[in-house]
FIDO-339356 format. One record per residue (C-alpha): residue number from 1; x negated, y, z; chain; residue in three letters. Coordinates in steps of 0.05 Angstrom, whole numbers, always signed. Last residue first. Layout:
N
<NUM, <X, Y, Z>, "A", "Ala">
...
% end
This chain:
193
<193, <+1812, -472, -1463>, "A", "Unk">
<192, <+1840, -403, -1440>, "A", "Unk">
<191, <+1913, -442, -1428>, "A", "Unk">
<190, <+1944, -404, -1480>, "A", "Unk">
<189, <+1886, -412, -1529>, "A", "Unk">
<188, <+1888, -495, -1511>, "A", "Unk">
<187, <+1910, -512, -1585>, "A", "Unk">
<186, <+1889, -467, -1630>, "A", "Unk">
<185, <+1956, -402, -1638>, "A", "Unk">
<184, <+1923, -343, -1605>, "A", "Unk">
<183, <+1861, -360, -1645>, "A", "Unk">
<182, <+1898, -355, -1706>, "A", "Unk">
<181, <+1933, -288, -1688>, "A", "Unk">
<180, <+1870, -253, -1664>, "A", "Unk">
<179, <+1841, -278, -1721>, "A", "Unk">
<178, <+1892, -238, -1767>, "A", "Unk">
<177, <+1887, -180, -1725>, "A", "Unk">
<176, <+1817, -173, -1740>, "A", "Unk">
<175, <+1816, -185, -1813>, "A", "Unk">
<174, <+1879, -125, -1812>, "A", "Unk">
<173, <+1833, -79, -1785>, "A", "Unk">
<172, <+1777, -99, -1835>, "A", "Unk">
<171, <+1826, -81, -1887>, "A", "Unk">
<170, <+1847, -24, -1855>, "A", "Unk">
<169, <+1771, -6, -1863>, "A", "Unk">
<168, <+1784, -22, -1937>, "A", "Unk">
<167, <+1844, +18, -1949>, "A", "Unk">
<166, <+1809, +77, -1929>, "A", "Unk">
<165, <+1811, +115, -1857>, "A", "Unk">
<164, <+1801, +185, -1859>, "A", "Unk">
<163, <+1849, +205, -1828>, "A", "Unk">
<162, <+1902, +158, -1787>, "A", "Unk">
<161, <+1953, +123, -1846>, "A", "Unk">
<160, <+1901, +62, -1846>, "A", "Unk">
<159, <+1912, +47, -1763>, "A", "Unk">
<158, <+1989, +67, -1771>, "A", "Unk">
<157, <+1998, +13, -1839>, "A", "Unk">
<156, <+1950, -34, -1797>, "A", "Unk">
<155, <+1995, -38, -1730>, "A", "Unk">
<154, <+2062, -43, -1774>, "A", "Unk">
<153, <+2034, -94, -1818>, "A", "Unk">
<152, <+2012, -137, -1763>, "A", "Unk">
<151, <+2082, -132, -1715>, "A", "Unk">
<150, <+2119, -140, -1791>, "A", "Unk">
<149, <+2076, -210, -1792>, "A", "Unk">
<148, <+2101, -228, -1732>, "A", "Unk">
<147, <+2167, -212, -1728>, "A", "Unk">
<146, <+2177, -243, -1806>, "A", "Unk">
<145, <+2135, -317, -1777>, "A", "Unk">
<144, <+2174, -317, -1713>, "A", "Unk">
<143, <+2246, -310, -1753>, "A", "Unk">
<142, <+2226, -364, -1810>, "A", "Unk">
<141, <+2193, -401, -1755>, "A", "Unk">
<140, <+2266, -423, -1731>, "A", "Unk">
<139, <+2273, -460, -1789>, "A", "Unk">
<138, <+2280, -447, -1872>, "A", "Unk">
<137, <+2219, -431, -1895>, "A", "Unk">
<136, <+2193, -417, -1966>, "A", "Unk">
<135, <+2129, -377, -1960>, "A", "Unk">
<134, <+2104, -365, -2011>, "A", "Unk">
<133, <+2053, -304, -1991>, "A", "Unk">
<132, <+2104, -246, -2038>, "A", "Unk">
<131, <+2166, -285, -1991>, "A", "Unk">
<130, <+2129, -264, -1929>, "A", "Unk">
<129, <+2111, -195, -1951>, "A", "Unk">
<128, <+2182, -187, -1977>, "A", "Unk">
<127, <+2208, -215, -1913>, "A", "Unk">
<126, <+2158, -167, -1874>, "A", "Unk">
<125, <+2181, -112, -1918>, "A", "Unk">
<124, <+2257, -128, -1910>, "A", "Unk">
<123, <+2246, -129, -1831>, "A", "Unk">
<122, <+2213, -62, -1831>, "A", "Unk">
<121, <+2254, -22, -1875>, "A", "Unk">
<120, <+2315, -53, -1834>, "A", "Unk">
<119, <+2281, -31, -1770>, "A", "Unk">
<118, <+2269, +38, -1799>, "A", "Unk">
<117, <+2337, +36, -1812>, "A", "Unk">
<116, <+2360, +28, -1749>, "A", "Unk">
<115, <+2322, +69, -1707>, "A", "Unk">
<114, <+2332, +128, -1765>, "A", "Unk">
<113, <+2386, +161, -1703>, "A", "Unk">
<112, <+2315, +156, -1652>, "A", "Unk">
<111, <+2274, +191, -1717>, "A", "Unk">
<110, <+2218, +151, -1724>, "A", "Unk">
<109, <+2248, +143, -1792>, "A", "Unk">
<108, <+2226, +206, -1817>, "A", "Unk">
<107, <+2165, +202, -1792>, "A", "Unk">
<106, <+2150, +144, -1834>, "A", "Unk">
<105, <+2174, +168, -1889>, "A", "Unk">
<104, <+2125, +229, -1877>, "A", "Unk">
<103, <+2063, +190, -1867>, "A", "Unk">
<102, <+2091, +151, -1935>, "A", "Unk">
<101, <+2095, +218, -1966>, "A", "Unk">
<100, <+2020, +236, -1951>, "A", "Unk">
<99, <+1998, +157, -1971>, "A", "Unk">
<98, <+2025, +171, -2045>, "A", "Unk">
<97, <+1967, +148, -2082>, "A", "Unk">
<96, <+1953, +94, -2031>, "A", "Unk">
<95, <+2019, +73, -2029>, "A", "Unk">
<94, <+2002, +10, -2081>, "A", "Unk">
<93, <+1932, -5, -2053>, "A", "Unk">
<92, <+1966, -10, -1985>, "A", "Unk">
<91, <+2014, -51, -2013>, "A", "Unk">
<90, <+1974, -97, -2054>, "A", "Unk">
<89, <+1931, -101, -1990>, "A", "Unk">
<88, <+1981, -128, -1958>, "A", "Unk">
<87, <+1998, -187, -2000>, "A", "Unk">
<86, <+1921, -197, -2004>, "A", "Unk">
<85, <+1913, -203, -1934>, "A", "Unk">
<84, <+1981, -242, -1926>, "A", "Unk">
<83, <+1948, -287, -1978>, "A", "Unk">
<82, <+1889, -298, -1937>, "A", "Unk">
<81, <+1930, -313, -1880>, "A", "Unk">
<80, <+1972, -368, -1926>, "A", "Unk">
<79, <+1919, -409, -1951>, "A", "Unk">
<78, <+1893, -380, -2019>, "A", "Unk">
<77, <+1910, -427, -2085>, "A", "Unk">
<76, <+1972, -401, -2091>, "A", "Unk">
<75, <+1968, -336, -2095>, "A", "Unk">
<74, <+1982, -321, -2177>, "A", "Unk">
<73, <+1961, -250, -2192>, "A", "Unk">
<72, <+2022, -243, -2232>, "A", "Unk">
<71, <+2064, -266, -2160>, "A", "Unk">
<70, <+2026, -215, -2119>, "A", "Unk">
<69, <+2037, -150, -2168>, "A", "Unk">
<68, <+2122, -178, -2174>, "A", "Unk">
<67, <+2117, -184, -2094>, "A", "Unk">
<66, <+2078, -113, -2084>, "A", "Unk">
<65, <+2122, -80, -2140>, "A", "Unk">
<64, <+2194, -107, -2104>, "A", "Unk">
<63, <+2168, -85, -2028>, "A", "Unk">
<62, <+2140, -19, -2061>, "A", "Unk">
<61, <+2218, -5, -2095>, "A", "Unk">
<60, <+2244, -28, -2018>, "A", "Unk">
<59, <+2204, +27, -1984>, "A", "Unk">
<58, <+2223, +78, -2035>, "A", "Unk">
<57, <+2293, +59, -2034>, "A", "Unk">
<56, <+2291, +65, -1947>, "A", "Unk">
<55, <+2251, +145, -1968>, "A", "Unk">
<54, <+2308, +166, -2014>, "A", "Unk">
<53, <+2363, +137, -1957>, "A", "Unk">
<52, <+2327, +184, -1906>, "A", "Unk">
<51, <+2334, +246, -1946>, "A", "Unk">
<50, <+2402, +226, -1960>, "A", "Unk">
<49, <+2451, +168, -1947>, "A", "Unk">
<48, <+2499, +177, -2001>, "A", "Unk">
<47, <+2426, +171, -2042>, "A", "Unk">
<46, <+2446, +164, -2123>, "A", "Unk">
<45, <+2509, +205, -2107>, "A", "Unk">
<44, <+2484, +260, -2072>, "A", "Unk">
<43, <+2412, +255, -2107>, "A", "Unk">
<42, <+2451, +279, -2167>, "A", "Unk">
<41, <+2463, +345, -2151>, "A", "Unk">
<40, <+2392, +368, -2177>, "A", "Unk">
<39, <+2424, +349, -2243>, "A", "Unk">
<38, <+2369, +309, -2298>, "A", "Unk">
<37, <+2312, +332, -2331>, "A", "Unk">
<36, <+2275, +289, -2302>, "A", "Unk">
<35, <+2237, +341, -2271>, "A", "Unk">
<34, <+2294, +376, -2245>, "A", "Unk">
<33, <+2312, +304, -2212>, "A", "Unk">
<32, <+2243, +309, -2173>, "A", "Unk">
<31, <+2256, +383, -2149>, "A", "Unk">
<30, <+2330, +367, -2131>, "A", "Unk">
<29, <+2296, +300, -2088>, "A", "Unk">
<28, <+2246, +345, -2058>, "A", "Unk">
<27, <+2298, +408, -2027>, "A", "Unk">
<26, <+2338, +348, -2014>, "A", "Unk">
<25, <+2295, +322, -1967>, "A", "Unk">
<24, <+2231, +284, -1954>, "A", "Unk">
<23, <+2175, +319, -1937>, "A", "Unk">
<22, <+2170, +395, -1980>, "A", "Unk">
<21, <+2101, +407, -1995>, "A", "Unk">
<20, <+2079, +321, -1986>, "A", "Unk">
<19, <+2155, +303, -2019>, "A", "Unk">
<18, <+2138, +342, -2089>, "A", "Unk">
<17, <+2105, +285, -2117>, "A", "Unk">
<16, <+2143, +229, -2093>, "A", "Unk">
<15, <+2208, +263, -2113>, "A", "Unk">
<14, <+2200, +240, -2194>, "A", "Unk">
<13, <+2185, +166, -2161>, "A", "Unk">
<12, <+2250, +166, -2120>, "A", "Unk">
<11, <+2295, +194, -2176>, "A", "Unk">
<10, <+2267, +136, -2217>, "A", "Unk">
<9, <+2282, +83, -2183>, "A", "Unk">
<8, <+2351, +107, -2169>, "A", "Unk">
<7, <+2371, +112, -2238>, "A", "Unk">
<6, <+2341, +47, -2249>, "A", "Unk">
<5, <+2386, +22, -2199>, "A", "Unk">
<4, <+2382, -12, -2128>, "A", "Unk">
<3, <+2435, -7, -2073>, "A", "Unk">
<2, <+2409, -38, -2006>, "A", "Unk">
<1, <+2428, -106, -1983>, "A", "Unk">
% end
């Protein structure tokens, strides 16, 4: 489970604006606690994990904004892949503002020593994304549905992160991977019938 504070919430957010001059690092999170007035120091102790820690509490303070933004618009009455779609599109909608630092996040955790967080990041969106759709599972299709889903997300966050793509075309991305997932799973599809 990753650390979560106000503090830390709002070290990340003063950073976001200096990360797309200076990418994520310390040089960004001093110039972001500056301008809350606070210790450039403190990103030592509010990210033991640095540069790299900064950008895994970003990803998890979008996964907890795109779940509270998908619950008060009230989902249930979509079937699930058009709640993914919206779930997702909350997120992109979300970053959008800050789509420069997220192309550097996710630099920085291409990284091959970031392997494992980036996973992590990866894993806890799709489980957020999941969990922001309702669903509620508790079998082996909890695993299948998560690999799945962060497979989608991953192929449509690169696809709307390539210039000058806008949330909408990744939109229309996203459409076409969801069919390509529902036709993969009629009855027959594997056979070609």
């Amino acid at each position: 489970m990753i650390e979560r504070s106000p503090e830390r919430d709002a070290a990340v957010l003063a950073a976001l604006p200096h990360v797309p001059r200076l990418g994520w690092t310390e040089a960004a999170l001093e110039a972001g606690l500056r301008d809350l007035g606070e210790a450039p120091a403190a990103h030592r102790w509010l990210f033991p994990g640095g540069p790299v820690g900064a950008a895994e509490a970003w990803a998890d303070l979008a996964d907890r904004r795109m779940e509270e933004a998908a619950a008060a618009e009230g989902l249930e009455s979509l079937r699930i892949p058009a709640r993914i779609r919206r779930v997702i599109a909350i997120r992109l909608e979300g970053s959008a503002p800050h789509r420069e630092a997220l192309r550097r996040a996710l630099a920085l955790m291409a990284l091959p020593w970031n392997a494992g967080i980036a996973a992590r990041t990866l894993a806890r969106t799709a489980d957020a994304i999941w969990a922001a759709a309702g669903d509620r599972s508790a079998d082996f299709s909890w695993y299948t549905r998560r690999a799945t889903v962060a497979a989608v997300y991953a192929a449509t966050l690169t696809y709307w992160l390539r210039e000058p793509v806008s949330v909408e075309e990744a939109l229309a991305f996203l459409d076409r991977r969801l069919a390509g997932l529902a036709r993969l799973r009629r009855p027959g599809a594997a056979r070609g019938g």
